[in-house]
VODOGU-537984 format. One record per residue: x, y, z of N, C-alpha, C in turn; residue number from 0; residue in one letter. Coordinates in Angstrom, 2 decimals, padded with zeros to 5 digits. Each point is the difference from the previous one (the first is absolute). Example, Ala and Ser with C-alpha at 12.3 -4.5 7.8 and 13.67 -1.06 7.14 Angstrom:
<atoms>
      n_c1      n_c2      n_c3     ca_c1     ca_c2     ca_c3      c_c1      c_c2      c_c3   resi   resn
    013.19   -005.69    007.80   -000.89    001.19    000.00    000.90    001.20    000.00      0      A
   -000.35    001.05   -000.72    000.82    001.19    000.06   -000.77    001.09    000.73      1      S
</atoms>
This chain:
<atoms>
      n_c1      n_c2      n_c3     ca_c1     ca_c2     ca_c3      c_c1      c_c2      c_c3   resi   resn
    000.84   -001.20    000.00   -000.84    001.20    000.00    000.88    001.25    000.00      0      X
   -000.19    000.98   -000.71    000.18    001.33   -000.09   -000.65    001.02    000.39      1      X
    000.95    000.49    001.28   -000.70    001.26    000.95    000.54    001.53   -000.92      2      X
   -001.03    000.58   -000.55    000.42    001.08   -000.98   -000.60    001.39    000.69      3      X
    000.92    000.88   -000.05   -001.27    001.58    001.10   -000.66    000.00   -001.70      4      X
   -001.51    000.39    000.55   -000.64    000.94   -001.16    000.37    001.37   -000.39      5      X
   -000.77   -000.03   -000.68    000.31    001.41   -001.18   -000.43    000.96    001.03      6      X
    000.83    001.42   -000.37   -001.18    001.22    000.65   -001.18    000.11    000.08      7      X
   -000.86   -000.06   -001.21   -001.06   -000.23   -000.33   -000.75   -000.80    000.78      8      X
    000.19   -001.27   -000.32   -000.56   -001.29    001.11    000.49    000.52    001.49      9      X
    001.17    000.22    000.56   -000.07    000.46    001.46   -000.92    001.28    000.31     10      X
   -000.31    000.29   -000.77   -001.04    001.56    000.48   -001.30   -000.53    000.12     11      X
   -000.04   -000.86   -000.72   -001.58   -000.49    000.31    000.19   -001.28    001.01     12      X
    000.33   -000.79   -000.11    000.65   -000.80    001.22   -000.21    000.86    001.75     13      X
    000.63    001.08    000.03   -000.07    000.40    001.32   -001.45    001.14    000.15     14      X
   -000.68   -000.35   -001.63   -001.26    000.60    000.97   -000.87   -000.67    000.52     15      X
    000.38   -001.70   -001.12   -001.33   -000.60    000.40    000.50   -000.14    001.77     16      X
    001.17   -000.18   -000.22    000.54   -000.40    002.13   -000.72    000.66    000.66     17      X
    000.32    001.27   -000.42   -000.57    001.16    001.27   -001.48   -000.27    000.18     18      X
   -000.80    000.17   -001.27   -001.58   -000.18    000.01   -000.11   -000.92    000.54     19      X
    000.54   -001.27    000.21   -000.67   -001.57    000.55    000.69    000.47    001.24     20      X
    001.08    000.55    000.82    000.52    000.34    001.41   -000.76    001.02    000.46     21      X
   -000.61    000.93   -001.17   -000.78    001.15    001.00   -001.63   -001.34    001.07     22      X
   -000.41   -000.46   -001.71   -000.95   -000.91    000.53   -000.18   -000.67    001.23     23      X
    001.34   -000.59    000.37    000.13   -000.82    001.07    000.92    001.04    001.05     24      X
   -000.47    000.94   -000.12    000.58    001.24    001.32    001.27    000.49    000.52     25      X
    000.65   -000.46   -001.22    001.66    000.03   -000.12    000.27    001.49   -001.03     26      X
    000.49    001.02    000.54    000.36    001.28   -000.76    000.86    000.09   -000.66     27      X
    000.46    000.33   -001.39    001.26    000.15   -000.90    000.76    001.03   -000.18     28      X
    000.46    001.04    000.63    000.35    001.01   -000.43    001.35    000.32   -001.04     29      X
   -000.03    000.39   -001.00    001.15    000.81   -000.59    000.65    001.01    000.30     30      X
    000.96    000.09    001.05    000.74    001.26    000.28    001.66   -000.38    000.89     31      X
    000.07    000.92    000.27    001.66    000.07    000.63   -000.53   -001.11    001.38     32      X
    000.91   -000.68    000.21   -000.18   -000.72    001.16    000.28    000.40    001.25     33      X
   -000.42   -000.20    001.33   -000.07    000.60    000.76    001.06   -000.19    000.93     34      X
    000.51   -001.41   -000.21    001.31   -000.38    000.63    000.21   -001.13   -000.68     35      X
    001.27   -000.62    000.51    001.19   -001.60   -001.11   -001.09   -000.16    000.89     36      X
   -000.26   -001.01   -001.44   -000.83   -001.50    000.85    000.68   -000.79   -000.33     37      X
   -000.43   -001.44    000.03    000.93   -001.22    000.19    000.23    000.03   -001.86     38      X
   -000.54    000.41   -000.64    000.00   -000.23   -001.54    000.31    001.86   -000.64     39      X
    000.87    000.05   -000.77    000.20    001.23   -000.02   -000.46    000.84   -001.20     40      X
   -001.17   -000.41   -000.69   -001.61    000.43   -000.40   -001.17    000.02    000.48     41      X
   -000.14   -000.85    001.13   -001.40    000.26    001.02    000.44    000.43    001.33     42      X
   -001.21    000.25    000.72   -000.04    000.28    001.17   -001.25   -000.41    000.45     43      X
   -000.01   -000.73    001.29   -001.51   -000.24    000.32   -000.06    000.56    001.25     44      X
   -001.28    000.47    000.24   -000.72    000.64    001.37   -000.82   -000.43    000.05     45      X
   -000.82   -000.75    001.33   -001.62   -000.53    000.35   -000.36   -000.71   -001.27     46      X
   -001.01    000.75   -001.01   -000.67   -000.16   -001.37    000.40    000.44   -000.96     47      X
    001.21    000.70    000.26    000.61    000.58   -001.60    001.50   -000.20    000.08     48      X
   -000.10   -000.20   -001.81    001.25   -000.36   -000.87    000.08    001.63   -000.41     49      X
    001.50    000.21    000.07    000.86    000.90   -000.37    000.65   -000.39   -001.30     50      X
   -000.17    000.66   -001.04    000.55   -000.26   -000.99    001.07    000.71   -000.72     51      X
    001.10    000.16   -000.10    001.16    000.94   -000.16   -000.82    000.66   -001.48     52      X
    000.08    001.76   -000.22   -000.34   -000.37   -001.36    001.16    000.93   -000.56     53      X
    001.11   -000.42    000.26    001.56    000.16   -000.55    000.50   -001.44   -000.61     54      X
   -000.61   -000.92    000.21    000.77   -001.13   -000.88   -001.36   -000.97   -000.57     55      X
    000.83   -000.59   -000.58   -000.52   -001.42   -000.85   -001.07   -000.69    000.76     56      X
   -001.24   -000.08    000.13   -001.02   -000.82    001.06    000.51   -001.13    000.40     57      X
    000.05   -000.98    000.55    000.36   -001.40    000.18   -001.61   -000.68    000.62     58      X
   -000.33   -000.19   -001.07   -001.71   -000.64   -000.22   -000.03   -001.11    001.29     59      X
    000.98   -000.96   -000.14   -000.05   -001.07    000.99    000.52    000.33    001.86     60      X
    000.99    001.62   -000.47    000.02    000.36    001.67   -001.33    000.26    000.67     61      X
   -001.07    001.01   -000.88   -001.09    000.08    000.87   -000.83   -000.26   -000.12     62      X
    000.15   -001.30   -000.43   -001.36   -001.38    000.51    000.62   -000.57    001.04     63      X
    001.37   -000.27   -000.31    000.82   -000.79    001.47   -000.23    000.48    001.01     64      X
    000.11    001.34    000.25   -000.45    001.26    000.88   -001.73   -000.01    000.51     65      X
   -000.71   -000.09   -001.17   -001.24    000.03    000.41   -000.14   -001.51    000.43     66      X
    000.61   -001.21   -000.23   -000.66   -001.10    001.04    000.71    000.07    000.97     67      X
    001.11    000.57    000.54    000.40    000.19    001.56   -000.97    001.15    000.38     68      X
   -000.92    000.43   -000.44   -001.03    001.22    000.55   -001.06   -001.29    000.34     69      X
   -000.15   -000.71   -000.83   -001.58   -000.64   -000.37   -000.33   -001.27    001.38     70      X
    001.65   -000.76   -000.21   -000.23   -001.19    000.79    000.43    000.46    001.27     71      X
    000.09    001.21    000.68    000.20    000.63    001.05   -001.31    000.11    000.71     72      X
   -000.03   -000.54    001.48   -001.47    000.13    000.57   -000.15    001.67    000.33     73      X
   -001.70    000.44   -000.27   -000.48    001.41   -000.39    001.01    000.82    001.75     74      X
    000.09   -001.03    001.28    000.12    000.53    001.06    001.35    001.12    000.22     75      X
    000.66   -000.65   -001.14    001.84    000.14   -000.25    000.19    000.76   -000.54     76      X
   -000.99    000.32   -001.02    000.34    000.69   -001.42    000.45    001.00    000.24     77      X
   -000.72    000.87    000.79    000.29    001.49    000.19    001.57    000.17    000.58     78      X
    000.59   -001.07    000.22    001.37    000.11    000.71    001.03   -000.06   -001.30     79      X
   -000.39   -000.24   -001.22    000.89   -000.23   -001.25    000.46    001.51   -000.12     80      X
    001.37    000.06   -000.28    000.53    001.31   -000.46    001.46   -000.21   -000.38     81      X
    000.02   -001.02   -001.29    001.20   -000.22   -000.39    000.66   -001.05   -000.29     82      X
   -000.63   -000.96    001.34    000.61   -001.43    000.19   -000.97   -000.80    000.55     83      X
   -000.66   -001.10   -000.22   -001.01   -000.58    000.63    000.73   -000.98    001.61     84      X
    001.66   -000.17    000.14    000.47   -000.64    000.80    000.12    001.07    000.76     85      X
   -000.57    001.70    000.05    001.05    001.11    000.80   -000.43   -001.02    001.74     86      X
    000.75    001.01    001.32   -000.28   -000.15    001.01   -001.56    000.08    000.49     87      X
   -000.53    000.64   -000.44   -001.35    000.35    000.73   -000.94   -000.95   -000.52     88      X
    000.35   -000.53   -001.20   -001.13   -000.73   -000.41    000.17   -001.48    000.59     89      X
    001.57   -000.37    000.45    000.15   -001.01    000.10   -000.43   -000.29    001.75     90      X
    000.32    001.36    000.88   -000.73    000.05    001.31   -001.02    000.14   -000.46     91      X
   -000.94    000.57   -000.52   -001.55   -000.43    000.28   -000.44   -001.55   -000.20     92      X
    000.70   -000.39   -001.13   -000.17   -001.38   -000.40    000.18   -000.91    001.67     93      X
    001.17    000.14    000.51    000.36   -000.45    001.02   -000.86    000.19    000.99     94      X
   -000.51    000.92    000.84   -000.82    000.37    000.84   -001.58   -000.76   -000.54     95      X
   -000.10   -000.35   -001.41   -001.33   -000.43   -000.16   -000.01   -001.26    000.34     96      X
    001.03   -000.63   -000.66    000.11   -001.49    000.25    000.47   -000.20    001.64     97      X
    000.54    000.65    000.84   -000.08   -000.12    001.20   -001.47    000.16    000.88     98      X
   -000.65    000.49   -000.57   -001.56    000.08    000.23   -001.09   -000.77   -000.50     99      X
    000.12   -000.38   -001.42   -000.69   -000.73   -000.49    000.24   -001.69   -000.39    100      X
    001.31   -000.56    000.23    000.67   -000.97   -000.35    000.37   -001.07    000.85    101      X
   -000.87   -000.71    000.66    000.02   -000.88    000.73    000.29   -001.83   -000.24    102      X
   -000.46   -000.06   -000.87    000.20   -001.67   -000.49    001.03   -000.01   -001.06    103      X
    001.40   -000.39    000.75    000.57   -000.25   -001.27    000.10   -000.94   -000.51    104      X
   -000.82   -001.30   -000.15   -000.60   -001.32   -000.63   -000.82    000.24   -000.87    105      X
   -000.86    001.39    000.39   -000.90    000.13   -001.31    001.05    001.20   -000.90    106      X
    000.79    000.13    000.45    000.59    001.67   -000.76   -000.70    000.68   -000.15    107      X
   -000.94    000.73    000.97   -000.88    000.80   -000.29   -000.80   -000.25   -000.89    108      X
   -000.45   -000.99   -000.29   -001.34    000.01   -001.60   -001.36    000.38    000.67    109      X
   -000.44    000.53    001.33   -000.92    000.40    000.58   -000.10    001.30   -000.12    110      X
    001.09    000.92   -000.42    000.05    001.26    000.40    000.09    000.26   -001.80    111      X
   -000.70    000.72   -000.31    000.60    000.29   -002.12    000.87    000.78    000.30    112      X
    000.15    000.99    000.89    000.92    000.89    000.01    001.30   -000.43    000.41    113      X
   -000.16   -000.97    000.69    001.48   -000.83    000.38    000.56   -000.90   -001.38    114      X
   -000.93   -000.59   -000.18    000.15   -000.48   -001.62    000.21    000.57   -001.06    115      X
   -000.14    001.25   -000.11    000.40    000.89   -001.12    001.35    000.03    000.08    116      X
    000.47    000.87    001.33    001.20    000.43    000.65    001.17   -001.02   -000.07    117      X
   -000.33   -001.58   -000.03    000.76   -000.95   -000.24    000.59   -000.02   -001.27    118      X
   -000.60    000.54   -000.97   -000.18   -000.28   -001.64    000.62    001.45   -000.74    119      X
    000.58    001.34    000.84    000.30    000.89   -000.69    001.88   -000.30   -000.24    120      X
    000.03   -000.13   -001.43    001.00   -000.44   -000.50    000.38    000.75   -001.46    121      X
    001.17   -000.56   -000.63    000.38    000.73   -000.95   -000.92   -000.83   -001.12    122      X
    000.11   -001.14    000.27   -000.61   -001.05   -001.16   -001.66    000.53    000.04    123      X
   -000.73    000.64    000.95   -001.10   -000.04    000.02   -000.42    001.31   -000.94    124      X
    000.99    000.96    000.19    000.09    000.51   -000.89    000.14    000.25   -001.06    125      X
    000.77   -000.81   -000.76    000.26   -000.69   -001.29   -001.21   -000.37   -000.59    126      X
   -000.53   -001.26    000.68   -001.14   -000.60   -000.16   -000.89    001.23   -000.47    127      X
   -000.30    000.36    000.99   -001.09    001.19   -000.54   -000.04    000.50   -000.79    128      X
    001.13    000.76   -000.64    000.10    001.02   -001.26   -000.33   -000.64   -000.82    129      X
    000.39   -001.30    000.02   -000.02   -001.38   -001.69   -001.33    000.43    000.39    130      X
   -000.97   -000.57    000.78   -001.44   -000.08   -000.63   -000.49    001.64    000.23    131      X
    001.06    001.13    000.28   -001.08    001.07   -000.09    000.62    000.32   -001.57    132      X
    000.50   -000.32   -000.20    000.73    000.52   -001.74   -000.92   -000.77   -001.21    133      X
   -000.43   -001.26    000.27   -001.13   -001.00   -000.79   -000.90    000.96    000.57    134      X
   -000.74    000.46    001.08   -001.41    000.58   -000.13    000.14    001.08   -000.66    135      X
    001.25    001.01    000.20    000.05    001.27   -001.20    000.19   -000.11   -001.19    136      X
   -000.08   -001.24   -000.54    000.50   -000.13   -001.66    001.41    000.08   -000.43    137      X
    000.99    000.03    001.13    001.23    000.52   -000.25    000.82   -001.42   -000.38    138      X
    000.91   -000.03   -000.63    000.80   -001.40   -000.25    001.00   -000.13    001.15    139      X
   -000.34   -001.48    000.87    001.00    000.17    001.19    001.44    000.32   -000.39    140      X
    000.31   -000.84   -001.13    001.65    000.35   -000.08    000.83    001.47    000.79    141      X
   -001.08    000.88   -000.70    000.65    001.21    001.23   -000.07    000.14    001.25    142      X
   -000.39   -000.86    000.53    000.47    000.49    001.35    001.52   -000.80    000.24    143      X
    000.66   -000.35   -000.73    000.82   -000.81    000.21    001.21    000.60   -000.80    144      X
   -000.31    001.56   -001.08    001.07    000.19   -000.93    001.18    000.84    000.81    145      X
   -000.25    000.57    001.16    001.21    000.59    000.60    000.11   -001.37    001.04    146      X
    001.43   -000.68   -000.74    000.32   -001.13    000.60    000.66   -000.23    001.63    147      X
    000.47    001.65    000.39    000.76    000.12    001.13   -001.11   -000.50    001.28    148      X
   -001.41    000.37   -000.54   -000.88   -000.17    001.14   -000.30   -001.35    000.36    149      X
    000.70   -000.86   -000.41   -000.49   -001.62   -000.06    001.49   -000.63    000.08    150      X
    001.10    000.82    000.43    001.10   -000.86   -000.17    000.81   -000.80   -001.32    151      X
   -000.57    000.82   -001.48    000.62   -000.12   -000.77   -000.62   -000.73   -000.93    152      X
    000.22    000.27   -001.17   -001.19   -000.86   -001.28   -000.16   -001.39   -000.07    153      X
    000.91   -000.65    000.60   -000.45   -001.45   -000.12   -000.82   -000.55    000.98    154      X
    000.21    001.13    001.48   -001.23   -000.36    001.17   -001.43    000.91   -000.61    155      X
    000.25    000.79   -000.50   -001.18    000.79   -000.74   -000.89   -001.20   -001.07    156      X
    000.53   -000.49   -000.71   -000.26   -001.26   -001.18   -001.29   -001.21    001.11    157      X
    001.10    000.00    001.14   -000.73   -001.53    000.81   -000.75    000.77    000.57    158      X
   -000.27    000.88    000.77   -000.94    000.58    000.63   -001.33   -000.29   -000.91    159      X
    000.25    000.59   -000.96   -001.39    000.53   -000.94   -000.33   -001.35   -000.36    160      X
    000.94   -000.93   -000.59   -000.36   -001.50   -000.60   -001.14   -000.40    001.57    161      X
    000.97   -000.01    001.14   -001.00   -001.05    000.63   -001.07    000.90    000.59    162      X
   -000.60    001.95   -000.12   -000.79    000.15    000.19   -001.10   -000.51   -001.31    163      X
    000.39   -000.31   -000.71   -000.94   -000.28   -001.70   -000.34   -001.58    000.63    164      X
    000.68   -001.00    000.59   -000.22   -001.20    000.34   -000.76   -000.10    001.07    165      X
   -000.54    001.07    001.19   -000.76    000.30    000.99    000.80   -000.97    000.65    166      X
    001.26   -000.02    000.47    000.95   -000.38    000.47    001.14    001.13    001.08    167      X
   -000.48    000.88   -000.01    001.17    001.00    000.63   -000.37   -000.03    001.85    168      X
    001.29   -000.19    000.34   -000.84    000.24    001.69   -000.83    001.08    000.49    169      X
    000.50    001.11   -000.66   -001.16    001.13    000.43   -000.92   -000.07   -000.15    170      X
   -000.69   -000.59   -001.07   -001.46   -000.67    000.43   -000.44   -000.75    000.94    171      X
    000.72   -000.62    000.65   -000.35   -000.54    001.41   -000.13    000.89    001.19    172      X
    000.45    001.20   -000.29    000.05    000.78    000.60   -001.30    000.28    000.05    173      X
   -000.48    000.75   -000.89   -001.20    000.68   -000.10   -001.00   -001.17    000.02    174      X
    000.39   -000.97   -000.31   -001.66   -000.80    000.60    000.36   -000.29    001.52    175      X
    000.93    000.03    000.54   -000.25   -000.38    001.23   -000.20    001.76    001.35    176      X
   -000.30    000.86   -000.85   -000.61    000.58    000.29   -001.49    000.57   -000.50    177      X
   -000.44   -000.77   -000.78   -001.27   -000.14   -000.14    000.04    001.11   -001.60    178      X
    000.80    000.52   -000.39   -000.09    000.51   -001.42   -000.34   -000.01   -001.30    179      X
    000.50   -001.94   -000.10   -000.36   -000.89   -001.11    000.02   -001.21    000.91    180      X
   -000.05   -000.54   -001.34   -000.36   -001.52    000.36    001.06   -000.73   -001.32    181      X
    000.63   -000.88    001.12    000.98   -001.04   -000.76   -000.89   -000.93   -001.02    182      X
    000.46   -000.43   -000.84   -000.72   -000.66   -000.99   -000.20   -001.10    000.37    183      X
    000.12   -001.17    000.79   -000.48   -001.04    000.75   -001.52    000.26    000.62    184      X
    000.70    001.00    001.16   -001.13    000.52    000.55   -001.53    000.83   -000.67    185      X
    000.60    000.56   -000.90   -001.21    000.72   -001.04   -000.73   -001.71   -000.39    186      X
    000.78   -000.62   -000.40   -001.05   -000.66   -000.87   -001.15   -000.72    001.61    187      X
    000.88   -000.53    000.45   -000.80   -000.49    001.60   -001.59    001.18    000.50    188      X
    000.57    000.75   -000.27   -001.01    001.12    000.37   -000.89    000.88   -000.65    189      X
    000.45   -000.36   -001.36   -001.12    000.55   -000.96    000.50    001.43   -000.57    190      X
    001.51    000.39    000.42    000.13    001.39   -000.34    001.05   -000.37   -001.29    191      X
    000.27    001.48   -000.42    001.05   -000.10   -000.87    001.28    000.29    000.47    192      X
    000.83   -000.80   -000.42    002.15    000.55    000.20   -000.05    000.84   -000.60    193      X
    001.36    000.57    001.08    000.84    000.87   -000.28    000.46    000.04   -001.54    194      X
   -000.28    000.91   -001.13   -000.16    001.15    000.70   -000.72    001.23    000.33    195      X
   -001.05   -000.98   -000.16   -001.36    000.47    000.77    000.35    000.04    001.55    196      X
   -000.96    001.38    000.41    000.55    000.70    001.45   -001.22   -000.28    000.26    197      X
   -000.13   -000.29    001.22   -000.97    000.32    000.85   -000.75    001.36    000.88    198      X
    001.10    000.68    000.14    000.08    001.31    000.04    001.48    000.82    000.02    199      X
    000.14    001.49   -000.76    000.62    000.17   -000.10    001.00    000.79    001.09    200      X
   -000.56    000.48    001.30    000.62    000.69    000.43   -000.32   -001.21    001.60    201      X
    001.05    000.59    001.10   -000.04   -001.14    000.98   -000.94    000.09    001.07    202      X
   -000.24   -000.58    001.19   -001.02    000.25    001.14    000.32    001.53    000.34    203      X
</atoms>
């Protein structure tokens, strides 16, 4: 397979359908100077909004990556995003919740969704997400995968995408085991559809 960036053309329409399907699901896009380095040095995320440098080249697949570390983030946390989804504060609140809410660790919390979400915020879950939010925008996944630095280099970029196309990638386990999608075993058991069909798009 061949990971190719699109044309100008195709990326201009590409990041509107994003924005329109992220405004939808309550995720903000902005085009402007960023407000501080974020971990990616074309976005910036705060709470519900993507920062979008508009001094360089878009990187289509940074802010979907960006918008599913917004999405698979429980709603309680969100407001603590400003840059880094691992900063300190988010990771003490996380802490203080699960010290409050997290009692059985035989069940790993599968009583609590919010403990269950919180188990599942990962890089892969992120990943996961963009693949099926890029199929609901019409967008061709290959891009999220054409700036290869974000994936550790084109040949981990290549397997990523192969085994998200095989409904094979762990980050989908992610998100069904926080109730997002549904693994394809389980869909068929239950009458729903796989990944990458969502169950819903944004988290508890």
């Amino acid at each position: 397979m061949t990971i190719q960036a699109p044309s100008q053309h195709s990326c201009n329409d590409y990041f509107n359908r994003i924005r329109d399907f992220l405004a939808s699901i309550g995720i903000t896009v902005l085009l402007q100077p960023l407000p501080k380095k974020g971990f990616f040095s074309r976005t910036y995320i705060s709470n519900t909004t993507i920062f979008v440098s508009e001094n360089s080249d878009i990187s289509l697949g940074e802010v979907l990556h960006e918008a599913g570390h917004i999405a698979t983030m429980p709603s309680q946390f969100r407001h603590l995003i400003d840059g880094d989804i691992e900063a300190p504060e988010i990771l003490e609140a996380i802490k203080q919740y699960l010290d409050e809410h997290f009692h059985d660790q035989l069940s790993c919390g599968l009583e609590d969704p919010t403990c269950r979400a919180i188990f599942q915020i990962d890089d892969p879950a992120a990943t996961a997400w963009s693949y099926a939010a890029a199929l609901e925008c019409g967008v061709p996944t290959e891009i999220l995968f054409c700036d290869h630095e974000s994936f550790g280099g084109l040949k981990q970029s290549r397997e990523i995408h192969h085994m998200l196309s095989l409904n094979a990638y762990i980050g989908i386990n992610s998100l069904a085991a926080s109730g997002m999608t549904c693994q394809r075993t389980a869909a068929k058991f239950l009458g729903k559809k796989p990944f990458p069909h969502m169950e819903k798009w944004m988290q508890i």
